[in-house]
C-alpha positions in Angstrom: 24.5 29.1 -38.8 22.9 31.0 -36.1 24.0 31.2 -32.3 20.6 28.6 -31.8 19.6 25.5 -32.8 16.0 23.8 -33.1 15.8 20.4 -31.6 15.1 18.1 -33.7 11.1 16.7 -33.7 10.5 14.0 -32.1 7.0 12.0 -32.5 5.1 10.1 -29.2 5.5 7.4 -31.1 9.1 7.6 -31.1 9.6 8.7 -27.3 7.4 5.6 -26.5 9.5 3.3 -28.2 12.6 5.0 -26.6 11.2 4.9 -23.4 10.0 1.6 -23.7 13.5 0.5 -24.6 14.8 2.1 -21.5 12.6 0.1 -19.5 13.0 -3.0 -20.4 16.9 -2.9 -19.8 16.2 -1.7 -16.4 14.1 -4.8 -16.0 16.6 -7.0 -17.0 18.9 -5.3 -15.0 16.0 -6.0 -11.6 13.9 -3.7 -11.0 10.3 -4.4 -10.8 8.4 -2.1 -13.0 4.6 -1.2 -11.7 3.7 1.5 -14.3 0.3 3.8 -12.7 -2.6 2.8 -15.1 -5.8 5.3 -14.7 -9.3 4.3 -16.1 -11.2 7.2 -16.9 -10.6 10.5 -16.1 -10.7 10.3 -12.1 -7.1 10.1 -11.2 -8.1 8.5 -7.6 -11.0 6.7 -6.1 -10.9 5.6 -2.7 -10.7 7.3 0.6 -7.1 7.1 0.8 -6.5 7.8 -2.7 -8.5 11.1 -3.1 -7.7 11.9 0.6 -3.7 11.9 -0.4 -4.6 14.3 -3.7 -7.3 16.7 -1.7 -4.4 17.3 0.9 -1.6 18.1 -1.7 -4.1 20.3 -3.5 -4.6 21.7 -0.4 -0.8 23.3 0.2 -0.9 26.8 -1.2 2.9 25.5 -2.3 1.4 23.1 -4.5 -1.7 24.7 -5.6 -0.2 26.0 -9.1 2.1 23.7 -9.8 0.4 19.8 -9.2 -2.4 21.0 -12.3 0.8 20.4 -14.8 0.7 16.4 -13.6 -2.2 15.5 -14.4 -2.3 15.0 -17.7 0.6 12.8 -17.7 -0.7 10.3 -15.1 -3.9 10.0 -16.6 -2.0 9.6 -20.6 0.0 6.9 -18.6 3.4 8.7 -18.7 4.6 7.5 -15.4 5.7 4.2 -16.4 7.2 3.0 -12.8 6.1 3.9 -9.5 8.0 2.7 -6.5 6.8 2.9 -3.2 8.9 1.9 0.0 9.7 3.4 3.7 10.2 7.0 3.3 10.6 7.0 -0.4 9.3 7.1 -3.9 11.4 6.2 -7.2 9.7 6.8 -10.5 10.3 6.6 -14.0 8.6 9.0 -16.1 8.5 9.5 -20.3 8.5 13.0 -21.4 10.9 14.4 -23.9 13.2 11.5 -22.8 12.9 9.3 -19.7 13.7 11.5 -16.7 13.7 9.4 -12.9 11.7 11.2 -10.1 12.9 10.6 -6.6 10.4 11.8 -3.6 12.0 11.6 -0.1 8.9 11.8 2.7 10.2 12.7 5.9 9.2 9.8 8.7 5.8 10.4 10.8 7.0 11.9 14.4 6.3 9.1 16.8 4.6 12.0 19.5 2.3 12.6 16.9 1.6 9.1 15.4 1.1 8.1 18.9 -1.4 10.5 19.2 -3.2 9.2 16.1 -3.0 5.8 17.6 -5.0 6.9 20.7 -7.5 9.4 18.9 -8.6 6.3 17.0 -7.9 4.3 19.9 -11.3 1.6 20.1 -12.7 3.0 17.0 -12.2 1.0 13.9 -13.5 -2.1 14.2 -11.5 -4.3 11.3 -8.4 -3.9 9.1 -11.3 -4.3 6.1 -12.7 -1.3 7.3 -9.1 0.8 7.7 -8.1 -0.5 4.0 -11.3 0.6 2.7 -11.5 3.7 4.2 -14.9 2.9 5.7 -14.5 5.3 9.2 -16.0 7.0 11.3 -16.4 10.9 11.2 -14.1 11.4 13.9 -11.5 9.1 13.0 -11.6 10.4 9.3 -10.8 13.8 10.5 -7.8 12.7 12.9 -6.1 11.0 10.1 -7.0 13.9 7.4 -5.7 16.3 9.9 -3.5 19.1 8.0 -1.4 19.7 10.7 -1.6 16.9 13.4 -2.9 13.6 10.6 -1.2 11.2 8.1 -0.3 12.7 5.4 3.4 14.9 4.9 3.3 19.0 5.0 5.2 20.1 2.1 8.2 21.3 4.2 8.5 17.7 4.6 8.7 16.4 1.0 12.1 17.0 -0.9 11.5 16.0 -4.9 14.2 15.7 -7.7 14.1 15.1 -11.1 16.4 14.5 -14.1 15.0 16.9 -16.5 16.1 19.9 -17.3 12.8 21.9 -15.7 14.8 24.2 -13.2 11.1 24.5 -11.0 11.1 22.5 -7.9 7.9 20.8 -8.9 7.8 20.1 -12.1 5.1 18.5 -14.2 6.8 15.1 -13.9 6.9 15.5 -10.2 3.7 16.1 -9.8 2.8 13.3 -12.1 4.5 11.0 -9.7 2.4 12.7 -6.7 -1.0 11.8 -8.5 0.2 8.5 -9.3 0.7 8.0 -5.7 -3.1 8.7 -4.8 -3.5 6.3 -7.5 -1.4 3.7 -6.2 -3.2 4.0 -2.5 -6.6 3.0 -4.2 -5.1 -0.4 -5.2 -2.8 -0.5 -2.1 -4.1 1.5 0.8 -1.4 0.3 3.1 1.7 2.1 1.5 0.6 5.3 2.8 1.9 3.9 6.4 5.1 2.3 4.5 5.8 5.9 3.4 5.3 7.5 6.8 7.6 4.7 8.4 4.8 3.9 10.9 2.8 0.2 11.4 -0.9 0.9 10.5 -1.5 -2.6 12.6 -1.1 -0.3 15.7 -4.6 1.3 15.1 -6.0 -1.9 15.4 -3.7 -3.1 18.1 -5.4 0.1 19.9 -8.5 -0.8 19.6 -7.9 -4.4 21.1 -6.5 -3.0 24.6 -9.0 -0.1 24.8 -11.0 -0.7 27.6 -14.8 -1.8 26.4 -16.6 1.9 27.2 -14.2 3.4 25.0 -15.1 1.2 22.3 -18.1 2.4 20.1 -21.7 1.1 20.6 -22.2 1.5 17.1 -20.1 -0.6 15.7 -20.4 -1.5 12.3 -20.3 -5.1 10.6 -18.2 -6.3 7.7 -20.2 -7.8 5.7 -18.3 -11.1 3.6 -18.1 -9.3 0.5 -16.0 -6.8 2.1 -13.0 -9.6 2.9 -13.8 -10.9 -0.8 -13.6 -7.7 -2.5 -10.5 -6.6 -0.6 -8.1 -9.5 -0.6 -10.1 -12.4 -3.1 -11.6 -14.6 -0.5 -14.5 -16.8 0.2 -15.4 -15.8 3.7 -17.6 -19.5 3.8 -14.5 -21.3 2.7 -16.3 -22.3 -0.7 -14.0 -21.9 -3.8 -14.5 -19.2 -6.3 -17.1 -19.4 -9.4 -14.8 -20.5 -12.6 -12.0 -20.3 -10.7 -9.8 -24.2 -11.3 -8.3 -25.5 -8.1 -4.7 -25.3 -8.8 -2.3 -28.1 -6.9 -0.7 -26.3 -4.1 2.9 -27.1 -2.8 2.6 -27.2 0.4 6.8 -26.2 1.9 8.0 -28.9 4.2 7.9 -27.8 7.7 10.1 -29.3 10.5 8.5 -31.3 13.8 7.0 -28.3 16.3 8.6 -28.3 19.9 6.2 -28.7 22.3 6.1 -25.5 23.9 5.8 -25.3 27.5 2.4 -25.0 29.8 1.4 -21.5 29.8 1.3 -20.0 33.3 -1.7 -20.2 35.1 -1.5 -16.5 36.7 -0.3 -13.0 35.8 3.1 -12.7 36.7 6.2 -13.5 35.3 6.4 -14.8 31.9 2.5 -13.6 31.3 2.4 -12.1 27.5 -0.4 -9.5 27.1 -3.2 -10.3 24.8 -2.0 -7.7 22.4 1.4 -9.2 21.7 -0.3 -12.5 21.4 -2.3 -11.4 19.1 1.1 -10.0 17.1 2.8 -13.3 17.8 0.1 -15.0 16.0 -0.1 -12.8 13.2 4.1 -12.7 12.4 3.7 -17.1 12.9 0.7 -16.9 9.3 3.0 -14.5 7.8 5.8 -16.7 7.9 4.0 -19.5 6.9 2.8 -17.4 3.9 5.8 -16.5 2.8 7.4 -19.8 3.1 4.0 -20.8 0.7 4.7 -18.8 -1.9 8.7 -19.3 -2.2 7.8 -22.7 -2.9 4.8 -22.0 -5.7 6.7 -19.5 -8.0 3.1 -18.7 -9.8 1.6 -17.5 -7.2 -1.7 -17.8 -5.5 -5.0 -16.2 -4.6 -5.8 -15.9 -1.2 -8.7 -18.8 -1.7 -5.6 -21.2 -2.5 -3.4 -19.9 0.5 -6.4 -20.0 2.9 -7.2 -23.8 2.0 -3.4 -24.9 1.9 -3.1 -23.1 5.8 -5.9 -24.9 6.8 -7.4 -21.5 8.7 -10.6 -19.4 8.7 -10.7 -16.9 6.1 -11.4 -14.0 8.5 -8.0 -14.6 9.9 -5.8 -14.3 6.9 -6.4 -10.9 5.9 -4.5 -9.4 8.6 -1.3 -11.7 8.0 -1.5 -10.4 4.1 -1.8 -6.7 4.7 1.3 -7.4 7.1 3.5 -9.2 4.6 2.3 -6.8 2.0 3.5 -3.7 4.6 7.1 -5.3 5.2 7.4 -6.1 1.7 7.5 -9.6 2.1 4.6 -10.3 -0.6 3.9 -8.3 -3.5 0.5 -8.9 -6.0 -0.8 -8.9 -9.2 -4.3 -8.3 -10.1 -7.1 -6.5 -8.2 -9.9 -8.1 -5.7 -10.6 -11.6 -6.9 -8.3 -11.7 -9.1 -5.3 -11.2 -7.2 -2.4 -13.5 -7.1 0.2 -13.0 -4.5 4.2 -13.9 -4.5 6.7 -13.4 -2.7 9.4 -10.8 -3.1 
């Protein structure tokens, strides 16, 4: 017998099945699998998508190594992809079923503050900072290599449980395309994973004073809201789409609150925190919705069971869908949100 031995063959049938196995008792043990599915060859779509990618590629440090990925995000080898504050926790099939942590290191405040104010008046909607639609200037403040959004190397530490001894290796890099693929579907994790609240660009724009605001200012048109969160910006219900009965959760007598004051002063609450009040009341709401209609619903069903305008609900969603209070299934129409 010699001093080696061969490894016996294993078919991709066989891992599949192996790491299919693995999976499933994880689930039943809790965790929430979202596998990164890739339609074609192009690994990421959006602005935010290929704008996460084009900076990685970008890293000298990451030049040679992120090429090994790809072919395993786009042959659907990363079977989980978790996204939270700071942190990403993937399962990936190779040889076996290695797990993939990625720790981000938390935006500076100094310099997501100055983000906040270079943008400051100049995006118009969270439709338009979802979808990447932006100005010139404000695409180059967040794509900034140095001074935007996204993480320098020195600030991403990676591990993995396979035996690959290089820092980055191809499973690693797997999981750092499937983030780019993750941000076309939800644009909003990218500020989850820097720790930072991307309401505060709009927040921004709210207090700036009027000449710093742009004269011109672009409109959203209603196919915009629909494509981005599934609603009916004219409050009519979707083509084919059943009206399902909604539960509505019951909700306690309101106290009448008392008289607002009449000047500034004490107890006057700045239009901007009003604004935030207002936006944390919906999401409440919305989540106390969807605990009590376990299937879920589309934003057409929420909308119509809150009783408001549909150009006021997006902004609740993209905040209960940034604090993890809501989680989705589905894309653009056909989404269906729950709660977590």
């Amino acid at each position: 017998m010699a001093w080696y031995e061969y490894r016996q063959y294993v078919s991709a049938a066989q891992r599949r099945q192996r790491a299919a196995r693995e999976v499933a008792k994880r689930t039943k043990n809790g965790l929430a699998v979202e596998p990164v599915t890739i339609e074609g060859h192009t690994i990421a779509r959006s602005f935010w998508g290929k704008a996460w990618c084009d900076h990685l590629e970008g890293h000298s440090d990451y030049a040679n190594r992120l090429p090994r990925g790809r072919t395993y995000v786009r042959n659907g080898s990363v079977l989980h992809l978790g996204l939270g504050p700071g942190r990403i926790d993937a399962l990936v099939q190779g040889s076996a079923l290695y797990e993939v942590s990625v720790n981000i290191t938390p935006l500076a405040r100094p310099r997501w503050k100055a983000v906040v104010d270079a943008c400051s008046g100049k995006i118009d909607s969270l439709v338009e900072l979802l979808r990447g639609k932006l100005s010139v200037g404000v695409m180059r403040v967040v794509t900034d290599r140095d001074k935007g959004l996204f993480p320098a190397p020195s600030q991403i530490r990676m591990t993995c449980s396979c035996p690959d001894w290089a820092t980055m290796c191809k499973h690693v890099a797997a999981v750092l395309y499937g983030v780019g693929a993750r941000l076309d579907e939800r644009p909003e994790l990218l500020f989850t994973l820097r720790k930072v609240d991307h309401l505060d660009l709009l927040s921004a724009g709210a207090t700036a004073p009027q000449s710093a605001r742009r004269s011109d200012a672009r409109t959203i048109a209603p196919s915009d809201l629909a494509s981005v969160f599934g609603i009916e910006i004219d409050g009519r219900p979707e083509r084919g789409v059943q009206r399902a009965k909604v539960r509505l959760p019951a909700r306690a007598p309101a106290a009448r609150s008392p008289a607002a004051p009449t000047a500034r002063g004490h107890g006057h609450v700045p239009a901007a925190r009003r604004s935030a009040l207002a936006v944390e009341a919906i999401v409440d709401r919305i989540v106390d919705l969807l605990r009590e209609n376990k299937r879920g619903l589309r934003a057409e069903q929420i909308r119509a069971a809150l009783d408001v305008e549909a150009k006021a609900l997006p902004r609740p969603l993209a905040a209960a869908l940034a604090a993890n209070k809501v989680r989705t299934t589905g894309r653009k129409r056909a989404t269906t949100y729950f709660a977590t």
